[in-house]
N, C-alpha and C positions, 0 to 999 in steps of 0.2 A: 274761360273754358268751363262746362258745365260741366259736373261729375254728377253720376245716377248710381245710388245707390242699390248694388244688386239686390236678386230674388234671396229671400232667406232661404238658405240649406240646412239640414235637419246636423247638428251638431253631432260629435262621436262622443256619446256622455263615458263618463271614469266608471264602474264599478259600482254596482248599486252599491248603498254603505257607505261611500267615502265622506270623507270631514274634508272642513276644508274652516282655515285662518277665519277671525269672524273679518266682515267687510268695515273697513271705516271709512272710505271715503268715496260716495258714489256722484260722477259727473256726470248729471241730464244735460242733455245740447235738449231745454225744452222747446225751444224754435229753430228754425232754419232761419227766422227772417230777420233781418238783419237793415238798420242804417247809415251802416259805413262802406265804402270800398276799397279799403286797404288792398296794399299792392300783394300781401302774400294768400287773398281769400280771393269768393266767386263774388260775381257783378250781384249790383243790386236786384236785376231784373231775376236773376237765376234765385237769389234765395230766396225772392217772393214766391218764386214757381215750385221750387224745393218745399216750404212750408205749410202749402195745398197737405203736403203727406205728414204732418207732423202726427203723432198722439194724440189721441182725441181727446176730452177730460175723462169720461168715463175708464178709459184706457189707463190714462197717466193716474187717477185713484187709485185704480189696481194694483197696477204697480208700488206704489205709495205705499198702502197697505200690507205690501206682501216683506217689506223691507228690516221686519223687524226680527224675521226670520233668520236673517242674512248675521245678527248683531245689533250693536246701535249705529250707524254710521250716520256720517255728516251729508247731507243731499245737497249738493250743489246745483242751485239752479245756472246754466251758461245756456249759450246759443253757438250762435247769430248773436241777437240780443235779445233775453228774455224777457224785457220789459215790452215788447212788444208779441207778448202773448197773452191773450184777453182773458183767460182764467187762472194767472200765475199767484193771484192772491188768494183767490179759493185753494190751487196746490196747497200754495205755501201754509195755509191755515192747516189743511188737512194731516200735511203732515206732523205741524205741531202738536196734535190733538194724537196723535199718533206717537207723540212722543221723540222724535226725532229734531237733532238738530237741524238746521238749516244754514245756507247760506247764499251768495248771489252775486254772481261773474256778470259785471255790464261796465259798457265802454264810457259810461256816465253823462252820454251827454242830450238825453232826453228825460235826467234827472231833472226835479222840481223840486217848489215845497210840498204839496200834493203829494205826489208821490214819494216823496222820501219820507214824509208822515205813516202814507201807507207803507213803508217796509217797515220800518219801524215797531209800527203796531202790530203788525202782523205775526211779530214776533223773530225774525231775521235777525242772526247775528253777528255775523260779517260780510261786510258787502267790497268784493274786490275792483277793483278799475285800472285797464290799461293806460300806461303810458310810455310811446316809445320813443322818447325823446326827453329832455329836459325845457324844452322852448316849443314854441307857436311851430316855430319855422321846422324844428327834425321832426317831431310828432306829426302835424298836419300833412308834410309832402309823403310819411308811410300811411298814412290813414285816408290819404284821396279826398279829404276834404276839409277845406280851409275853416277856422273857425273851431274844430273838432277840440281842440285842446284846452283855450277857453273856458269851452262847454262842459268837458270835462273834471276841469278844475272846478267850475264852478258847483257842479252835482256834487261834488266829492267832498265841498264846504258843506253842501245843504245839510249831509249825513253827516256829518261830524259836528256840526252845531249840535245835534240832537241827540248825540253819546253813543253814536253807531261804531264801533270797531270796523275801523278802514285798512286796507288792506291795496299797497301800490303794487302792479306786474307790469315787468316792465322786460322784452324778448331784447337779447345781446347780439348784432348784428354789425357788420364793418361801421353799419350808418352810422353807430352809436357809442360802440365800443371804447372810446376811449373819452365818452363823457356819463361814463359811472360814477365817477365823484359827485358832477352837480345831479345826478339823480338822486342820490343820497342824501345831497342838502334838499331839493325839494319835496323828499318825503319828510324830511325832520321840520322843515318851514311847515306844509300842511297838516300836521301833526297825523302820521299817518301810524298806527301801533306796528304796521310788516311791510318790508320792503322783498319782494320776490324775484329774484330773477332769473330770465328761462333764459336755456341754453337752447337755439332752435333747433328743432328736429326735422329735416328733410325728409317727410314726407307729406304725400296729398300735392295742395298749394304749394308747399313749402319746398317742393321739387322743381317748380317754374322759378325761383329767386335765383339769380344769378347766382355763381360761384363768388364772385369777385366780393359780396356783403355776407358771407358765410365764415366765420371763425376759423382760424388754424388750429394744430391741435395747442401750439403753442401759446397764442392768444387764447387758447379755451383754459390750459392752464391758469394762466395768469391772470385771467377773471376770477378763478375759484380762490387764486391766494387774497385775490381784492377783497372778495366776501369772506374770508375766516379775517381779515386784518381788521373791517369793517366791523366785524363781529365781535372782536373782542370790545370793542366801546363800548356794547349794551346797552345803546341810545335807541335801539327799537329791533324787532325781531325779525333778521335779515335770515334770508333761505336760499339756496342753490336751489332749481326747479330743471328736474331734466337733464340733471348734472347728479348721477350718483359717483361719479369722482370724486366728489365734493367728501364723502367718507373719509378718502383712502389720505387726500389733501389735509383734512383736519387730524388724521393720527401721525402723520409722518412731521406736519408742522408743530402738533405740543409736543412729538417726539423730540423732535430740533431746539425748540424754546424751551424747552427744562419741564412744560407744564400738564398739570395734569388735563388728563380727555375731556371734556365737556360733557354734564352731567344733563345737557337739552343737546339734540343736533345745533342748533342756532340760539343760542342764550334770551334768555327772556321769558318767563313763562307767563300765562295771564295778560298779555300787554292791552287787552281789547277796555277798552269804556263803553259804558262804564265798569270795566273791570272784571278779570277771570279770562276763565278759557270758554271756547266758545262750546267744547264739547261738555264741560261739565253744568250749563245751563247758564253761564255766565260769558259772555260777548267776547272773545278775541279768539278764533280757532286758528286751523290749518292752513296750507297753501291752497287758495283756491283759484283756478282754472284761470288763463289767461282773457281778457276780452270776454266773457263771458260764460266761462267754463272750460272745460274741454271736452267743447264739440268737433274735435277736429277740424282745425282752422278752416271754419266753410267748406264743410263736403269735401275736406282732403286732410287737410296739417294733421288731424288726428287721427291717422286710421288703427285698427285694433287690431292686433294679432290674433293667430291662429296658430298653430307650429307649421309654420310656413306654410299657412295657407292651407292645411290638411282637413281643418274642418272649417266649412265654408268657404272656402278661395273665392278671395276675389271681393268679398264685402267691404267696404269700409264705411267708417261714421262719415256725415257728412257736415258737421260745422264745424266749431274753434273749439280746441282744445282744450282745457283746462288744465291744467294744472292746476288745480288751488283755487278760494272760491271764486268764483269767476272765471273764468278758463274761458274765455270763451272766442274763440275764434282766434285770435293774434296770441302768442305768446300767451298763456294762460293768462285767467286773470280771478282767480277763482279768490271767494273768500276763504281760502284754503283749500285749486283749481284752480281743468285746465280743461264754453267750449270750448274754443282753443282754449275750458275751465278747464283748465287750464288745463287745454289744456289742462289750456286749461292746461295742470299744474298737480304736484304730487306732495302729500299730506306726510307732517309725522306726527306720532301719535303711540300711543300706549298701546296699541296691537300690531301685530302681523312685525314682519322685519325682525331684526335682530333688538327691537328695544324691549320684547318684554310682550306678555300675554294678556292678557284682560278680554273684556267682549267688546268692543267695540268702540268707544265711547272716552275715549281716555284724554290725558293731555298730549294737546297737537304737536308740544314744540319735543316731544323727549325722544330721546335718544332713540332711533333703528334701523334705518339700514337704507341704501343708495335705490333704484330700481324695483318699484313696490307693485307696479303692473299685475294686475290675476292677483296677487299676494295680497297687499290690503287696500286695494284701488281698483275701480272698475269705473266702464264708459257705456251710456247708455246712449245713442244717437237720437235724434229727433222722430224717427220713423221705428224707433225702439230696438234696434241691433246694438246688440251687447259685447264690448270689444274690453279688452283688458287692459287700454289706455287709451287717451283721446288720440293719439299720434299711433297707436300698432292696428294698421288695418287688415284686422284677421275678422270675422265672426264668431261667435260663439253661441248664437243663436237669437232668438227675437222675442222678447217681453213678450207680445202680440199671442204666439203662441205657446210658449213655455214660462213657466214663473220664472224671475228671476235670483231667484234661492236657488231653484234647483240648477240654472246655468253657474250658478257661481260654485256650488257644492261639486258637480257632477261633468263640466267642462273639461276633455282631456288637453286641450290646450293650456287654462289656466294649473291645470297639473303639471304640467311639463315647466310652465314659469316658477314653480315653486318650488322646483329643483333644482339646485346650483351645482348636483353635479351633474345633468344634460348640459351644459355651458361648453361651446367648442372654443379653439382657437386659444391665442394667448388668455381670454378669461376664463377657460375651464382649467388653467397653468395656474393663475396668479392668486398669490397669497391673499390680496383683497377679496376675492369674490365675495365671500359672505357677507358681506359689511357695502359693495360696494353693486354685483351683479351687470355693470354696466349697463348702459341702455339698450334695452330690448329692441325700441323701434327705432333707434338709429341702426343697428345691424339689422333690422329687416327690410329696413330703408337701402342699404348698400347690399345685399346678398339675397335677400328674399325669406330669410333664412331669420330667426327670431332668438334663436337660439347661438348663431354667427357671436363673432368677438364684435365687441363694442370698436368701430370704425374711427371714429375719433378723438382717443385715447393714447399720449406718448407715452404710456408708458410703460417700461419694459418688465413684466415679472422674471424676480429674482430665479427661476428655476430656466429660464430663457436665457441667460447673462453669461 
């Protein structure tokens, strides 16, 4: 089913004057177009037709250069797939030149030696890749096309032969969910430095996936206790993506275990080769964006909030999320992204959140806080609407027309995200909010409402009891 990205509507900016968190982690959905057909995005025929609108280059410059404004943040290239955008090498120089880190949410399997040379040089320094299965056989039947996993195995040697910080996203779904072990061997087998995993967000595409491959709350639990157990081996730098439970999970268990807090959200700092972090100019960052960013998963998984839709209604991103880099359409897959760059996928880092101040720039894995949306993560769609994750489909206004400093500075949506006491329902109760703020675009997903309690969360705050 095709989704069209509505008309831009003129944002309700905050208060001329206002500050705002610096930005650390920005997910471009730089294509629409895409060659896969995963079962939770649009056809291949649609994101070709989608892509006719993408950013032009002179546009996406713009853009580019206006970002320094914002901070230092990490630019996550995702989609679609954005290796199938003819000027992602010229972006990607530009923004080096610009000073900005980089990174790049792709499903890896039109990876080469050619081109993995060129990211490389380019200066890219973490490149994410989905995988939603551990074998041919679970990966290939979500991703529509045989052969897909392979391919991407094979891409994801190319870059790692050549000292590139790899980065696995991999979305937790019935199909999968109970072969999170062998995903974990096959990130340690590929020698992969992050293992990311997204908790899926229902919305966009991610609305047509049946009920029956969708998590309970309880199974969403017990994934997150998998990744703090996981975690404590410190065999590579594992992350909850889309899961700000994951906070509330790691205080209550060193609570339990006698041990002290974790002085990184997910242990490891530096993990990338050759070596460092990716934000400090040295190769391993952040979560980035699933499949290619977070473009929201193909013109849907990622849509952007609004405060319920109040400024702008109705817009959403139209590819893969990210989370982390790579986000990009499925499950983030962000080299720290989520399009679904991840998603596409959600970064930490030394700003914004409860871990601590700085401008922008800092290291990815440290301590701050669950639900960074508007706060220190933003989404930019293919057609340049600006949404405050790849998955909350709100507007907040369009690159095209307005810089994106000032939507990020002057957004009263992104205002309202930054407030944890607007929070309704049991998480404007619960003693985590701060540390955890639940997922914004899963209660926008279920209520409409951005600000709603986090829908798929058991758990009861102590002032409800």
């Amino acid at each position: 089913m095709a989704h069209h990205t509505q008309a831009y509507a003129l944002p309700t900016l905050a208060p001329s004057g206002a500050t705002a968190p610096p930005l650390r982690l920005l997910f471009w959905e730089a294509t629409a177009a895409c060659n896969l057909a995963c079962v939770h995005c649009r056809r291949l025929d649609v994101s070709r037709q989608l892509s006719r609108d993408d950013l032009s280059t002179e546009q996406a410059l713009g853009m580019i250069a206006s970002l320094p404004q914002t901070g230092r943040p990490i630019l996550v290239f995702s989609g679609g797939e954005p290796l199938m955008r003819p000027d992602l090498f010229e972006l990607a120089a530009a923004a080096r030149q610009t000073g900005l880190p980089t990174a790049l949410a792709t499903n890896g399997t039109i990876m080469n030696e050619e081109i993995a040379q060129q990211v490389v040089d380019v200066g890219i320094r973490r490149v994410s890749m989905s995988f939603d299965g551990p074998d041919a056989v679970t990966h290939d039947q979500f991703r529509g096309i045989d052969g897909s996993f392979d391919s991407t195995v094979r891409g994801f040697k190319e870059l790692r032969r050549r000292g590139m910080s790899m980065q696995i996203n991999t979305t937790v779904t019935k199909h999968n969910y109970r072969l999170l072990d062998r995903m974990y061997q096959l990130a340690l087998e590929l020698g992969a430095d992050a293992l990311h995993i997204f908790m899926l967000v229902p919305v966009g595409c991610g609305m047509e996936l049946s009920d029956a491959i969708k998590l309970d709350p309880d199974e969403y639990e017990a994934a997150l206790n998998w990744i703090y157990d996981r975690s404590l081996e410190q065999k590579l730098h594992l992350k909850a993506t889309c899961a700000p439970h994951y906070f509330r999970v790691m205080r209550q268990r060193a609570k339990e275990d006698g041990r002290p807090m974790p002085t990184a959200a997910h242990p490891h700092r530096g993990m990338g080769h050759p070596g460092g972090d990716a934000v400090t100019g040295q190769t391993g960052p952040s979560s980035l964006g699933k499949d290619s960013g977070p473009a929201l998963e193909k013109q849907g998984l990622h849509p952007h909030p609004d405060l319920s839709l109040r400024e702008g209604e109705g817009a959403r991103p139209s590819g893969h999320p990210g989370g982390h880099p790579g986000a990009g359409g499925h499950p983030p897959a962000e080299p720290g992204a989520t399009t679904h760059t991840r998603a596409q996928g959600h970064p930490e880092g030394a700003t914004g959140g409860s871990g601590g101040g700085g401008s922008g720039g800092g290291d990815m894995t440290a301590m701050t806080k669950g639900c960074l949306a508007g706060q220190a993560v933003c989404f930019v769609s293919h057609t340049g609407e600006v949404f405050p994750c790849g998955y909350l489909p709100v507007s907040s206004g369009n690159v095209k027309t307005t810089p994106l400093p000032a939507i990020w500075r002057d957004s009263s949506i992104f205002a309202a995200l930054r407030n944890d006491d607007l929070l309704e329902g049991k998480c404007g109760m619960c003693e985590f909010k701060k540390v955890c703020m639940g997922c914004r675009a899963r209660a926008f997903a279920e209520s409409h409402d951005y600000l709603a309690e986090e829908p798929n969360c058991g758990y009861t705050p102590v002032r409800l009891r």
